[in-house]
C-alpha positions in Angstrom: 0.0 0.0 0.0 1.2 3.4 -0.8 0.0 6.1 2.0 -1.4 5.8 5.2 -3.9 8.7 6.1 -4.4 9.0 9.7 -7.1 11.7 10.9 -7.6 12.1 14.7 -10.7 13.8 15.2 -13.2 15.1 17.8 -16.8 16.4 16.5 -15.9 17.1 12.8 -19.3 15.4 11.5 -19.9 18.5 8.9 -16.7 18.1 7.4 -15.9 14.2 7.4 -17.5 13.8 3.9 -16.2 16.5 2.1 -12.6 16.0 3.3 -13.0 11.9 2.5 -14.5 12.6 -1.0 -11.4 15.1 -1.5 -8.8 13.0 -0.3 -10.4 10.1 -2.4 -10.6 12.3 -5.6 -6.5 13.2 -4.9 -5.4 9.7 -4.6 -7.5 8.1 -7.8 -6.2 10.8 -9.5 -2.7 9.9 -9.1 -4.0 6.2 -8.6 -2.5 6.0 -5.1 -3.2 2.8 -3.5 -4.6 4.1 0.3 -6.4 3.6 3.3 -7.8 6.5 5.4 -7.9 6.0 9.0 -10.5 8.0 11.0 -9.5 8.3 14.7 -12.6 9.6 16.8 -11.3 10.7 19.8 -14.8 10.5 22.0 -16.9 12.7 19.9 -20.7 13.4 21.0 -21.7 14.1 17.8 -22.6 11.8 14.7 -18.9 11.7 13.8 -19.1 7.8 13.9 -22.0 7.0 12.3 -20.6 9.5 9.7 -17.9 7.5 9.3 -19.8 4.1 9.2 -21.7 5.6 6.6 -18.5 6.4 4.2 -16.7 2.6 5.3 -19.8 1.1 4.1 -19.6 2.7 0.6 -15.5 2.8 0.5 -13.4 0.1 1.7 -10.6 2.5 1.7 -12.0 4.2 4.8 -11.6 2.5 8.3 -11.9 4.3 11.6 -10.9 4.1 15.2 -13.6 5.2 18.0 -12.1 6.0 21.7 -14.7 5.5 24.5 -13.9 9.1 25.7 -11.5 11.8 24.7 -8.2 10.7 25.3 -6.4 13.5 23.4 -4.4 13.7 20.1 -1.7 12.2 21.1 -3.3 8.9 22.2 -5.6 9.3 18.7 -2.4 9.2 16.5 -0.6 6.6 18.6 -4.0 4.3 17.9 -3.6 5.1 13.8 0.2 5.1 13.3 -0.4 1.6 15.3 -2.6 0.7 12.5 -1.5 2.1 9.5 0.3 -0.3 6.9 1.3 2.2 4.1 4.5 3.0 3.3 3.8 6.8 3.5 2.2 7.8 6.2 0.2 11.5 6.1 -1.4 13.0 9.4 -4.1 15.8 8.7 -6.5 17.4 10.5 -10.5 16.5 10.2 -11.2 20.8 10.1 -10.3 20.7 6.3 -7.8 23.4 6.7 -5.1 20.8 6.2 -5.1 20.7 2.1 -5.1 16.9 0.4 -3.6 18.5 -2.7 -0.5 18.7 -0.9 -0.3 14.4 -0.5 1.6 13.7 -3.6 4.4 16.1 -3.2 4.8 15.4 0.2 4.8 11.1 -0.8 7.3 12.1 -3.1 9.5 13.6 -0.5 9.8 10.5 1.5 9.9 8.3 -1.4 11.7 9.8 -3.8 14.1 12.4 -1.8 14.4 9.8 1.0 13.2 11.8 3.8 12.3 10.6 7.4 9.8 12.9 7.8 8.3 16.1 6.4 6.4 18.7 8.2 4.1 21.2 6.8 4.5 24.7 7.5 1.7 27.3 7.3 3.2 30.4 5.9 -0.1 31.9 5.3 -2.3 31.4 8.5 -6.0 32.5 8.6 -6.1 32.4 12.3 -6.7 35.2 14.6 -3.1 37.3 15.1 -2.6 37.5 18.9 -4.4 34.2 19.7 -3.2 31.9 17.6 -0.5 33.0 15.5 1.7 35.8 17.7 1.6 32.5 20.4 2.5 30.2 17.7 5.6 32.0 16.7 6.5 32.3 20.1 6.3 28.3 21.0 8.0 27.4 17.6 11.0 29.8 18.1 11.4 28.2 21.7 11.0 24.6 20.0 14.0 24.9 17.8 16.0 26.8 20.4 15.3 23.6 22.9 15.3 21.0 20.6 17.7 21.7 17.2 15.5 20.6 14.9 15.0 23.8 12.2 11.2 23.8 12.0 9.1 26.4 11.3 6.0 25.0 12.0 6.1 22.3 14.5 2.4 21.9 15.5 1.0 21.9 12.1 -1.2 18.7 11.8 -0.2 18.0 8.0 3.3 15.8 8.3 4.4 12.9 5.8 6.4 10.0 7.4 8.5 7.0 6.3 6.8 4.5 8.3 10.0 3.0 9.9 9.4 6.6 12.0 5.9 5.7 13.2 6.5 2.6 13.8 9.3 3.3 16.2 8.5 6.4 18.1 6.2 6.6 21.1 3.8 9.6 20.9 1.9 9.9 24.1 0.8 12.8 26.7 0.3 16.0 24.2 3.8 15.1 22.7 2.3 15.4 18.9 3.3 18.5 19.1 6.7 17.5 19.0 6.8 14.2 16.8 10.0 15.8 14.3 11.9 16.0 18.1 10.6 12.6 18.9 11.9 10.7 15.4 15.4 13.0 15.9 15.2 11.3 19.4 14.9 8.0 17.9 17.5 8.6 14.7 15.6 9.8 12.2 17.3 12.6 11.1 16.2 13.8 8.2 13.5 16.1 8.8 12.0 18.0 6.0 9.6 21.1 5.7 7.3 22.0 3.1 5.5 25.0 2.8 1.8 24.1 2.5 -1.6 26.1 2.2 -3.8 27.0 5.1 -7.5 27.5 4.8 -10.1 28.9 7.2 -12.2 26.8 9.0 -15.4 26.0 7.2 -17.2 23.9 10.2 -17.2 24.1 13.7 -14.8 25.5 16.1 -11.6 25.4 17.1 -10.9 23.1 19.9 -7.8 24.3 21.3 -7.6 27.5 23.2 -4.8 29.5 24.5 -4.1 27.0 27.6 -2.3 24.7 24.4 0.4 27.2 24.3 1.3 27.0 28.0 0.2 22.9 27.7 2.8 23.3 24.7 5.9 25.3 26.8 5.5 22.8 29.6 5.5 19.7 27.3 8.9 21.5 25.8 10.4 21.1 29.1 9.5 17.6 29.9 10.8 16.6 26.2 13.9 18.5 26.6 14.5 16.4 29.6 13.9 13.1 28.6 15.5 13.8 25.3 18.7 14.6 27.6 18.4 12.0 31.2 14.8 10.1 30.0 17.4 7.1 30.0 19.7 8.2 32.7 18.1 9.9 35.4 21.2 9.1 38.1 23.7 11.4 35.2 22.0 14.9 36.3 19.9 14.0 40.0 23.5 11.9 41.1 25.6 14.3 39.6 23.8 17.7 41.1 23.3 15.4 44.5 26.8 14.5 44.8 28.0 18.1 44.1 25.5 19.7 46.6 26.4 17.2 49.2 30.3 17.8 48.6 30.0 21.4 48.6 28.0 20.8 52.4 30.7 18.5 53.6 33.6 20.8 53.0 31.8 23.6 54.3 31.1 22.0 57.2 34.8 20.3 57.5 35.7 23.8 57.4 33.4 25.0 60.1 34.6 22.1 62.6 38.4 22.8 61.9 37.8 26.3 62.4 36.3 25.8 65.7 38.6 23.2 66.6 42.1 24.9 65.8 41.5 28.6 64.6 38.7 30.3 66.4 37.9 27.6 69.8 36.3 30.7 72.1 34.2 31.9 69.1 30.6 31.1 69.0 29.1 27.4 69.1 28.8 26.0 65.6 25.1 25.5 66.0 25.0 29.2 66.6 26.3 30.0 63.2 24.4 30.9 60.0 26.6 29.1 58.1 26.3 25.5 59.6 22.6 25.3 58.8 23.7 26.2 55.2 26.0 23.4 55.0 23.9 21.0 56.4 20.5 22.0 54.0 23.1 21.8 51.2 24.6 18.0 52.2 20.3 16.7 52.9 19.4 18.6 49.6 22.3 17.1 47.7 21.6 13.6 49.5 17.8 13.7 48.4 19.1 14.8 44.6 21.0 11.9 44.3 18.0 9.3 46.1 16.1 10.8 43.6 18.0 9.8 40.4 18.5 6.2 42.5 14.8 5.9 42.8 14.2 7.0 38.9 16.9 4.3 37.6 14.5 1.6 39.5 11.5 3.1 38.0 12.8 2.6 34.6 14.2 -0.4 34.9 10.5 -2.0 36.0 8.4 0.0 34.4 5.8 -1.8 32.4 3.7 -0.3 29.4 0.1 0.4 30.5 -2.6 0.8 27.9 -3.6 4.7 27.7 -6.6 4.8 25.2 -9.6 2.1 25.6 -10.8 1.6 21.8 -15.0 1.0 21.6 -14.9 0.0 18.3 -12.9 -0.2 15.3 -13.9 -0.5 11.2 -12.3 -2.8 8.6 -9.6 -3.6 10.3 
């Protein structure tokens, strides 16, 4: 099979047939052999039985329903899990990703051998401070944190060899930063392509501004596991074992001084700078428990599932 589309959703019923009979129309066209994978993430609307309808009159179409809203994240994991082209495409169900944009982007991994290939909204149609002013923002802190040159890191139109699904582990709200997680993995060559943005034709927006801060603090956790995810002991034991040597010879100091140098000064315990040393040698001492205890978490961790599936289509 040639490409893998994967659609996470949640209450996109006005605009499930239109973007399937587009996507359809694109692939026949360039006679594409397909599937399209419709993830519904716990919608209360007739988003399923929209996509029963289109399954029963295209094989092509299979779909993925959550028993709640479990979050992007878990909604892509479910369909990369699935998906058995050898290009994979992610788009959002809001039809301002564009499915024109598939074959150049297949191309890209097929032909120019890229990993993966991010789109990049040049031209937004989003409101100025509350979606694109913040978006700049996040994105210049993303390739400040991470190295990977992207302009657009949270659009939802990406292409993908499939070795990269296949190997990475998106979970949390980390979809945001799939291109960091394949470049985590090995994958490194990460593409952009400059792709068209449309205004939403149906619905809402379900993201509000909390996705930026969501966003910021996820750029922090991935930062950190990309660096000591699989050796928590090389920053907690190293700042532990500094903190607790810097303690120790402050208070070797303290006692020699008290000893030899200054014995009808005040007590030691009556001196500002013992309880400094001491906070500093339990401080450093609970640092380096707490890369101890991490290295036994990951050593025994097992993998839990994180999404309960309801019901699933042609597969």
């Amino acid at each position: 099979m040639d490409i893998s589309v994967v659609i996470p959703l949640l209450n996109e019923q006005d605009s499930l047939t239109e973007l399937h009979d587009w996507i359809a129309k694109v692939m026949q066209s360039n006679r594409f052999s397909y599937e399209i994978i419709f993830i519904d993430d716990g919608s209360t609307d007739d988003s399923w039985a929209t996509i029963m309808a289109l399954s029963k009159k295209d094989e092509s179409v299979k779909g993925i329903r959550f028993i709640k809203n479990f979050g992007k994240s878990q909604a892509l994991h479910a369909g990369f899990a699935k998906a058995e082209g050898v290009v994979i495409i992610t788009m959002d169900a809001d039809l301002q990703d564009n499915p024109e944009e598939i074959p150049e982007l297949y191309n890209m991994i097929v032909v120019d051998k890229f990993d993966l290939v991010s789109g990049w909204k040049k031209k937004r149609y989003d409101s100025v401070i509350s979606k694109n002013l913040p978006s700049k923002l996040f994105n210049w802190a993303a390739r400040r944190t991470s190295g990977v040159k992207l302009n657009d890191f949270n659009c939802g139109l990406k292409a993908y060899n499939i070795n990269v699904v296949k190997n990475i582990d998106v979970n949390g709200e980390m979809h945001r930063y799939i291109p960091v997680l394949a470049k985590n993995a090995g994958f490194t060559k990460i593409g952009e392509k400059v792709v068209k943005h449309q205004a939403r034709k149906y619905g809402e927006t379900k993201f509000g501004m909390d996705r930026f801060v969501n966003g910021f603090l996820d750029l922090i956790t991935i930062w950190f596991l990309s660096r000591f995810g699989k050796r928590p002991m090389h920053l907690f034991g190293a700042l532990g074992v500094i903190m607790f040597a810097i303690g120790f010879v402050f208070a070797v100091y303290l006692g020699l001084d008290k000893l030899f140098l200054n014995t009808n000064g005040r007590l030691i315990t009556e001196r500002p700078q013992f309880y400094i040393a001491l906070t500093t040698m339990v401080l450093g001492s609970q640092f380096f428990i707490a890369g101890f205890l991490g290295e036994l978490i990951l050593r025994s961790k097992r993998d839990s599932s994180r999404y309960l599936i309801k019901q699933e289509l042609n597969f």
